[in-house]
Residue frames relative to the residue before (quaternion, step in Angstrom):
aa qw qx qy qz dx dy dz
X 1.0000 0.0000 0.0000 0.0000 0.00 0.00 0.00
X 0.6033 0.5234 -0.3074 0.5172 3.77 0.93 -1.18
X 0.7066 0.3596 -0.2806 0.5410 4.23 0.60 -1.06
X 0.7092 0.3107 -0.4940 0.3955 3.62 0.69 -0.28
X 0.5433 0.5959 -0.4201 0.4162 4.11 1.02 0.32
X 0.6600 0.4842 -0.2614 0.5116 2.99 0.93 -0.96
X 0.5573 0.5154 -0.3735 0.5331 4.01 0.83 -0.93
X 0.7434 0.3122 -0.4688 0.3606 3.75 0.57 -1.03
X 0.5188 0.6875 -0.3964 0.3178 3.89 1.26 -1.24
X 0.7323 0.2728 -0.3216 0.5346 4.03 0.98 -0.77
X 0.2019 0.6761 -0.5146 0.4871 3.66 0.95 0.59
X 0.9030 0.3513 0.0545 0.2411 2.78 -0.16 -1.41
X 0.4921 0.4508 -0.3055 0.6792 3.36 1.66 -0.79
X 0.6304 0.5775 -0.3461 0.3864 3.74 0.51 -1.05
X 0.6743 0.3914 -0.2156 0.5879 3.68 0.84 -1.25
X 0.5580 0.5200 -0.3776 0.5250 4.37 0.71 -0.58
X 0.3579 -0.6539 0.6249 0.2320 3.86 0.82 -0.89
X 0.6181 0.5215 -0.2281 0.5422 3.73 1.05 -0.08
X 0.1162 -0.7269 0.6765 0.0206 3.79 -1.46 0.52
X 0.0063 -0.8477 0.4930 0.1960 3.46 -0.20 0.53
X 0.4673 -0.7443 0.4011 0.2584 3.55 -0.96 1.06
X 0.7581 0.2123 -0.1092 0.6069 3.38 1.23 -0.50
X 0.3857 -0.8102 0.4370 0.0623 3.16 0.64 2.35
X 0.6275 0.4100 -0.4650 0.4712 4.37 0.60 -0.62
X 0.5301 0.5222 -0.5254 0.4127 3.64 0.51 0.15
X 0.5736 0.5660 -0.3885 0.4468 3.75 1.15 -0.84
X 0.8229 0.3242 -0.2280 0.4071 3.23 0.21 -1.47
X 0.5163 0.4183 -0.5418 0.5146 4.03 0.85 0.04
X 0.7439 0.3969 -0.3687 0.3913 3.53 -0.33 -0.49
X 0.7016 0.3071 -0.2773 0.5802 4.05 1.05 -0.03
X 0.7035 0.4921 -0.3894 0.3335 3.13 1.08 0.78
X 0.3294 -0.8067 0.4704 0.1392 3.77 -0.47 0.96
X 0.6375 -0.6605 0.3559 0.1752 3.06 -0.97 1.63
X 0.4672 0.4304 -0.5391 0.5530 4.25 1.05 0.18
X 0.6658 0.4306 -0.5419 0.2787 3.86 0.11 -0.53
X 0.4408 -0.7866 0.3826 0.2013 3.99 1.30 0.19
X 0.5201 0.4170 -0.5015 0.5514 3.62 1.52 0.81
X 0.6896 -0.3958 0.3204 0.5149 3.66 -1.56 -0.20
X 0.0082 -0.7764 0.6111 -0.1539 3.35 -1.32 1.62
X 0.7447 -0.6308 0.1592 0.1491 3.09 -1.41 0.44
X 0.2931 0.7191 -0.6089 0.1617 3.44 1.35 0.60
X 0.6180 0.4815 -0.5030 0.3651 4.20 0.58 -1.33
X 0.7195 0.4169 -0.4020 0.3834 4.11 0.36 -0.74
X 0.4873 0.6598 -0.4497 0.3534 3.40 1.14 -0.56
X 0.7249 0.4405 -0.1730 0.5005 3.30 0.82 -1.61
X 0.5752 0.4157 -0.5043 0.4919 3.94 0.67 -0.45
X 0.5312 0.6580 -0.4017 0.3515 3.92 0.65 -1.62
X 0.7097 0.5558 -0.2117 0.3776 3.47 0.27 -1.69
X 0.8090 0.2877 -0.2297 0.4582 3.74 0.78 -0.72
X 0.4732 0.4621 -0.4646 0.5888 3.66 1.46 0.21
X 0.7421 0.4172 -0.3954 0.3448 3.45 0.20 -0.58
X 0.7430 0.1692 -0.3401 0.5510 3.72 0.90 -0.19
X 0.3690 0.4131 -0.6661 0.4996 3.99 0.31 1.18
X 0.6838 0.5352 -0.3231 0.3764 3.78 0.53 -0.60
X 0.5880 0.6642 -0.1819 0.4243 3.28 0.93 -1.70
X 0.6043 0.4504 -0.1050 0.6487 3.42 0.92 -2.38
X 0.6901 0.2995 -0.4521 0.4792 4.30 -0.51 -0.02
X 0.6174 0.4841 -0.4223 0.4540 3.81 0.47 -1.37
X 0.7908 0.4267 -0.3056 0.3149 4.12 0.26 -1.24
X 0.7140 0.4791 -0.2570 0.4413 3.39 1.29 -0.77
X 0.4450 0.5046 -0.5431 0.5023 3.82 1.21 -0.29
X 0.8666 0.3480 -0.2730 0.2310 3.44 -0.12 -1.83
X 0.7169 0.3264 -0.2367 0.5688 3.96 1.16 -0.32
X 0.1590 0.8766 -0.4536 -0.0228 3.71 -0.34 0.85
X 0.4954 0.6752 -0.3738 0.3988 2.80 1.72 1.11
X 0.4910 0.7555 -0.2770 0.3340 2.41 2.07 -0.99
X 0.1909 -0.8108 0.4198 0.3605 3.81 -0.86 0.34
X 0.7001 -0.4681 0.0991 0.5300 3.71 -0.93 0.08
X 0.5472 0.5582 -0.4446 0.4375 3.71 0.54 -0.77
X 0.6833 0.3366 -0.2933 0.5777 4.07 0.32 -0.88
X 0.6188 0.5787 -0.3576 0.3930 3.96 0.29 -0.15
X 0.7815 0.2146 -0.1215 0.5731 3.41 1.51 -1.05
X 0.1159 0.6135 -0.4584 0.6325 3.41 1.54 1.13
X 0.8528 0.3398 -0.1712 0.3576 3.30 -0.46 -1.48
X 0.7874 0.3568 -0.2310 0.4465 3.00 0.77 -0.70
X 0.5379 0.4700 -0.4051 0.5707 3.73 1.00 0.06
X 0.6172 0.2439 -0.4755 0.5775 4.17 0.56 0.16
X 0.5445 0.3847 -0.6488 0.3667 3.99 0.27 0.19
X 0.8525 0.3434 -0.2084 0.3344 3.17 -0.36 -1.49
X 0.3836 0.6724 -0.5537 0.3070 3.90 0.84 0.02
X 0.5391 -0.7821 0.2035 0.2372 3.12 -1.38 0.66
X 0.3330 0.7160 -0.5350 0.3004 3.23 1.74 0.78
X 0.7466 0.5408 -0.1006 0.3743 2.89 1.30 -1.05
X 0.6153 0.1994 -0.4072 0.6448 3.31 0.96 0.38
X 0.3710 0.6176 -0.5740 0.3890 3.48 0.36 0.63
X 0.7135 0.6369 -0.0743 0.2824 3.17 1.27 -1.28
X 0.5788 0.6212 -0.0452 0.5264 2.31 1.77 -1.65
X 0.4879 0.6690 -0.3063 0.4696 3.41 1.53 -1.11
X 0.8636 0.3343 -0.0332 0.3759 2.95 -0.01 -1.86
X 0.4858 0.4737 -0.4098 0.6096 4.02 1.27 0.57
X 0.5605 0.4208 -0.2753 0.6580 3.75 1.05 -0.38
X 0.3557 -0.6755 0.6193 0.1834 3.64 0.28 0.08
X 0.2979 0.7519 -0.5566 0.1899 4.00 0.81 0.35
X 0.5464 0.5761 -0.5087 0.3327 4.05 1.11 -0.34
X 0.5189 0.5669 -0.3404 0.5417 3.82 1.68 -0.74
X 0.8270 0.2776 -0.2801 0.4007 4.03 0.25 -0.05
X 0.2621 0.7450 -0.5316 0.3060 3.57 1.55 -0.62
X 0.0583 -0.6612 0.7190 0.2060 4.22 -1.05 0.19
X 0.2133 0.8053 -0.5531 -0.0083 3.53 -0.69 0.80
X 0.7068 -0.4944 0.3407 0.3740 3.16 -1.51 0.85
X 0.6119 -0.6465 0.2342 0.3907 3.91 -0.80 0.58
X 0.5597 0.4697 -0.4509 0.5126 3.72 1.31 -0.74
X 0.7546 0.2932 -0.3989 0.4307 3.94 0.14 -0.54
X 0.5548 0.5306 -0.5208 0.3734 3.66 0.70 0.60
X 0.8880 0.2848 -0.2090 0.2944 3.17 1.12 -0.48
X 0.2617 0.6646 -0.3930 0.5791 2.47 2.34 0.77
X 0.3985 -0.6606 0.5049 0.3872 4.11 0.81 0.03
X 0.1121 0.8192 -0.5507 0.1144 4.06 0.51 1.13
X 0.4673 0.7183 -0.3162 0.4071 3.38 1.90 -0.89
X 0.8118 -0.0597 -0.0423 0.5793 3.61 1.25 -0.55
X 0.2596 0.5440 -0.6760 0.4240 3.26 0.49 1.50
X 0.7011 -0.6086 0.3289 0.1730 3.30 -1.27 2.11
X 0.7892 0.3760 -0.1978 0.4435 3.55 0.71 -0.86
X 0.5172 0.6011 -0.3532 0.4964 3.37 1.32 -0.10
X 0.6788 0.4618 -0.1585 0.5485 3.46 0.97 -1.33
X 0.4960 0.6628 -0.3317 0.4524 3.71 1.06 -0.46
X 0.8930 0.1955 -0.0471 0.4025 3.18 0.55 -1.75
X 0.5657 0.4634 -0.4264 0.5324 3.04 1.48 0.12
X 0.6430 0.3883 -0.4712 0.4624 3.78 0.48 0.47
X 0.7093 0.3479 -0.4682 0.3957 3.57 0.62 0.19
X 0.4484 0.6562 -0.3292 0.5100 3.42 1.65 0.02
X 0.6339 0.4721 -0.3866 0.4752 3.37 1.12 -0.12
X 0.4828 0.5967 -0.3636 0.5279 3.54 1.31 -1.12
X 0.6219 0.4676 -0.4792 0.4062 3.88 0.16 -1.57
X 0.8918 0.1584 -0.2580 0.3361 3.34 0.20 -1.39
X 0.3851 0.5976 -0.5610 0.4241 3.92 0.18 0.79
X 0.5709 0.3179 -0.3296 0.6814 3.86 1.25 -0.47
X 0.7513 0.3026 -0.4250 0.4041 3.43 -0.54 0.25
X 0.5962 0.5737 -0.2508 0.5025 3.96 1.23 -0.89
X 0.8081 0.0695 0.0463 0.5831 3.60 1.72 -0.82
X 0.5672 -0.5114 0.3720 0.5277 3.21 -0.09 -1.42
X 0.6429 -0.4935 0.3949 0.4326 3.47 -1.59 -0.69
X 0.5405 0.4914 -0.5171 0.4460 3.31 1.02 -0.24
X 0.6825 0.5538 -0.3038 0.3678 3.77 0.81 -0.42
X 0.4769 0.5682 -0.2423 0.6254 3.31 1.55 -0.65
X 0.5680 0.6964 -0.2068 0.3868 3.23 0.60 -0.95
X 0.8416 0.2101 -0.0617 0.4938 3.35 0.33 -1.60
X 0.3846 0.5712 -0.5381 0.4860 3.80 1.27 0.43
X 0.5082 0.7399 -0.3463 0.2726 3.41 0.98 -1.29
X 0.7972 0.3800 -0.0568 0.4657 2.72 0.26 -2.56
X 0.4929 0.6308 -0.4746 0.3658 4.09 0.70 -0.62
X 0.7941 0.5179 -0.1342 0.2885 3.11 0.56 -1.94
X 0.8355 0.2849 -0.0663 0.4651 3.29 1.25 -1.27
X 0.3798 0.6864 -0.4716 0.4027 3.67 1.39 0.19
X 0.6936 0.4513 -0.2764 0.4888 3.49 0.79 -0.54
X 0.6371 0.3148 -0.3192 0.6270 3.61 1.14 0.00
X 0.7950 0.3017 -0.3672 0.3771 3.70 0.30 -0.01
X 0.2702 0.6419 -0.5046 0.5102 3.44 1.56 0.42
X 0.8676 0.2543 -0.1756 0.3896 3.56 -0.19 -1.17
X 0.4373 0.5600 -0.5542 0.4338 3.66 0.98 0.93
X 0.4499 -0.6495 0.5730 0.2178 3.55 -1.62 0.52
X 0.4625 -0.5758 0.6052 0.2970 3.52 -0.81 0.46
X 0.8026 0.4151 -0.1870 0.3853 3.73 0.47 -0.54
X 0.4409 0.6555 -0.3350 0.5135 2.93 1.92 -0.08
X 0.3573 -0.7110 0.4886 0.3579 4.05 0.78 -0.13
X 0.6646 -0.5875 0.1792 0.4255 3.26 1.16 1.03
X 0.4705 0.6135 -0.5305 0.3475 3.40 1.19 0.58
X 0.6541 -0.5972 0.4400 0.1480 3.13 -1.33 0.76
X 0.4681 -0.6363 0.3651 0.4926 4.42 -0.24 0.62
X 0.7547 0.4497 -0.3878 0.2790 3.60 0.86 -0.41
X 0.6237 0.5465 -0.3342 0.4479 3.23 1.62 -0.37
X 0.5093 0.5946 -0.3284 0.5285 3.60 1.40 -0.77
X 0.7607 0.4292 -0.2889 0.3920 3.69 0.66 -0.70
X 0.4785 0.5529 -0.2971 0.6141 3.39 1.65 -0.74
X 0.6663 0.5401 -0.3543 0.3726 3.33 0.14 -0.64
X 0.6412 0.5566 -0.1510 0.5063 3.45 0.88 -1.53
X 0.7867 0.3725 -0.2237 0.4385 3.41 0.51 -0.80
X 0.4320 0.6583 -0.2952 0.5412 3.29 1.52 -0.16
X 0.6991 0.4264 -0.2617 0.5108 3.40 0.21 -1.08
X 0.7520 0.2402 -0.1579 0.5932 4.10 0.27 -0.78
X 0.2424 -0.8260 0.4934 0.1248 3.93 0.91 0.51
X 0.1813 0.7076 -0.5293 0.4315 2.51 0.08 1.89
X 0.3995 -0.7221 0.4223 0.3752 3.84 -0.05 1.53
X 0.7101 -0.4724 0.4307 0.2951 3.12 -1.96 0.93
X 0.6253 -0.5524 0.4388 0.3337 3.73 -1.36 0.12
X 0.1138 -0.7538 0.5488 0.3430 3.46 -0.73 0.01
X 0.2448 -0.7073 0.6569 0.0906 3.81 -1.07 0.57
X 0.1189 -0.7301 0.6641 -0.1086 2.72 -0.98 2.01
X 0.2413 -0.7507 0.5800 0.2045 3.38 -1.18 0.64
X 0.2578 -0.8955 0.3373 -0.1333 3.52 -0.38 1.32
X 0.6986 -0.1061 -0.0052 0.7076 3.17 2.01 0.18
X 0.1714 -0.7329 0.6563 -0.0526 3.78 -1.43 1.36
X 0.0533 -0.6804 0.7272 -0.0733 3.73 -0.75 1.16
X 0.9198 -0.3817 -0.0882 0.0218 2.42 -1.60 1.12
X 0.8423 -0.1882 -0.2335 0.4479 3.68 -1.23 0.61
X 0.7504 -0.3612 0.2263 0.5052 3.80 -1.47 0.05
X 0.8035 0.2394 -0.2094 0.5033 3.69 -0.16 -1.11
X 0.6808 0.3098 -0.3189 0.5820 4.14 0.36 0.35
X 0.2837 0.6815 -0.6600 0.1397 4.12 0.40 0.28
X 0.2011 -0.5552 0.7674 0.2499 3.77 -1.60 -0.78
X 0.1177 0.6904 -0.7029 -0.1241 3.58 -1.17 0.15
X 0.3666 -0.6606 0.6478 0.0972 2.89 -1.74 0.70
X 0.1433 -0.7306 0.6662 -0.0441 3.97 -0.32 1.54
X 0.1421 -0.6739 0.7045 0.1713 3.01 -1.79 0.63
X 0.2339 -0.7517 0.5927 0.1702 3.48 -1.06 0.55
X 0.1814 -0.8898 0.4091 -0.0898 3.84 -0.43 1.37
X 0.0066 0.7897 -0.6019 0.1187 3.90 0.61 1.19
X 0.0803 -0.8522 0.5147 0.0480 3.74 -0.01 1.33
X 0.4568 0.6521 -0.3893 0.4633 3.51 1.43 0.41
X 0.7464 0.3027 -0.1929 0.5604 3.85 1.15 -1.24
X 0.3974 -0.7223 0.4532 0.3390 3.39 1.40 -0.43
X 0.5623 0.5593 -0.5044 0.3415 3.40 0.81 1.33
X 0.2761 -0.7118 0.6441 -0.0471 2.75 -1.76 0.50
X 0.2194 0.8325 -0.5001 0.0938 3.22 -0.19 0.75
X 0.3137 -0.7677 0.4713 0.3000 4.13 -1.09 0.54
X 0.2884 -0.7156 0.6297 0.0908 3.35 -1.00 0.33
X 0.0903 -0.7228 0.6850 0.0173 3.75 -0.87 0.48
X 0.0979 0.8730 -0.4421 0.1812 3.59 -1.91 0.78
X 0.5512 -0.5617 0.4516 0.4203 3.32 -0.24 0.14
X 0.8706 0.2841 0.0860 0.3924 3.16 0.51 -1.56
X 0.5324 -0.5894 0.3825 0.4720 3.44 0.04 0.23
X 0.4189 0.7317 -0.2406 0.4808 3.54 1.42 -1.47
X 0.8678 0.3792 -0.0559 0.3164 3.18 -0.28 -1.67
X 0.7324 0.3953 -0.1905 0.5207 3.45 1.28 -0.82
X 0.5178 0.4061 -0.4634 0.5935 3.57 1.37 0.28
X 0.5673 0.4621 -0.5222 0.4381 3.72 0.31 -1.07
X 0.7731 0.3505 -0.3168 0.4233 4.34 0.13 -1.04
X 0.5112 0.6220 -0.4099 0.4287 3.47 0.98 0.40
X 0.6301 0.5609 -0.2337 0.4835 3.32 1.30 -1.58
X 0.4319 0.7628 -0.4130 0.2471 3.71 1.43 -1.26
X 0.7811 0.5610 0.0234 0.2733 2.45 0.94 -2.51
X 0.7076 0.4601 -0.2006 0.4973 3.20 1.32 -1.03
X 0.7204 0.5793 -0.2585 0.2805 3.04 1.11 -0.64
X 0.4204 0.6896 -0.1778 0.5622 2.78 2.33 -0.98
X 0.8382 0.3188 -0.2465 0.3675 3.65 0.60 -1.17
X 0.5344 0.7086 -0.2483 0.3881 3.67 1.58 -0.11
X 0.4230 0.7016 -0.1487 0.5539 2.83 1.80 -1.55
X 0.8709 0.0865 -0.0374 0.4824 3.49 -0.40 -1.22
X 0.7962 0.2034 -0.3999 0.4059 3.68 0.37 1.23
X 0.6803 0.2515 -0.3619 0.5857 3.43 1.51 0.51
């Protein structure tokens, strides 16, 4: 049981791109405050300001046309907590979460805010295990593949939020995003998402690194094909 935790813990550092040298920094920051030893709300809260000093450098290198209002847009749908929820759950972090026993069997292991703060708790504790330029480059790994596939003309919204948006306006239920194929090993997979508006009759596939990433190029598609016939 201990070698099959420990096999998943370098999993995971392996898929993060990170190693931490001073491993109780791992397990405070994956650890959730019902389990009633020292846990991870103080790294949460350190985690939370590397991740948008990071977030806010990653948006302003790649868009320098963008102005500030649309810049801090963009960055409040990255780092919100669907989205590192997400992020969570492509890291496979609902498998390491320690949680007291009523939120274990209350499914806390993937409940959105749990996974939220225990990924920026991980950031807290990579800046304290190292630095910020380390903290830093988990950042950029994770999200370069999701800010690649954003338009500059898009006022920094993102294809899923632009598409959500659209459908909103002509009320018309959200898409559902189905993931429909995984290649190969844990920290190097690809997935292949479909994105499915059964009102316009589309369908469209998306591919990625990240689960994230291969819906966001799915929305592209759908959003592209809605656009130019409704």
């Amino acid at each position: 049981m201990l070698g099959d935790k420990k096999a998943l813990l370098t999993a995971f550092c392996n898929r993060l791109g990170y190693t931490f040298t001073h491993p109780k920094l791992l397990r405070e920051a994956l650890t959730h405050r019902s389990l009633g030893v020292l846990h991870n709300e103080r790294l949460e809260f350190l985690g939370d300001s590397v991740l948008n000093c990071a977030v806010a450098g990653l948006v302003f290198r790649r868009f320098p046309e963008i102005p500030e209002g649309y810049l801090s847009r963009l960055r409040a749908n990255l780092v919100n907590q669907q989205a590192l929820s997400d992020l969570a759950l492509e890291l496979e972090m609902d498998q390491l979460i320690l949680l007291g026993e009523g939120e274990m069997k209350s499914g806390g292991s993937r409940r959105p805010s749990i996974l939220a703060d225990a990924f920026e708790a991980v950031l807290g504790g990579i800046y304290l295990d190292s630095d910020f330029a380390s903290a830093e480059a988990v950042v950029v790994k994770l999200y370069t593949p999701m800010i690649e596939q954003i338009d500059s003309s898009s006022q920094g919204k993102d294809p899923k939020t632009l598409l959500q948006e659209f459908l909103q306006c002509r009320k018309v239920a959200l898409p559902e995003y189905v993931v429909v194929n995984t290649l190969g090993k844990a920290h190097q997979q690809k997935f292949k998402v479909e994105c499915v508006i059964p009102k316009f009759n589309v369908r469209t596939l998306g591919e990625g690194a990240s689960r994230r990433s291969a819906e966001q190029a799915a929305a592209k598609l759908a959003y592209e094909q809605v656009c130019a016939h409704h």
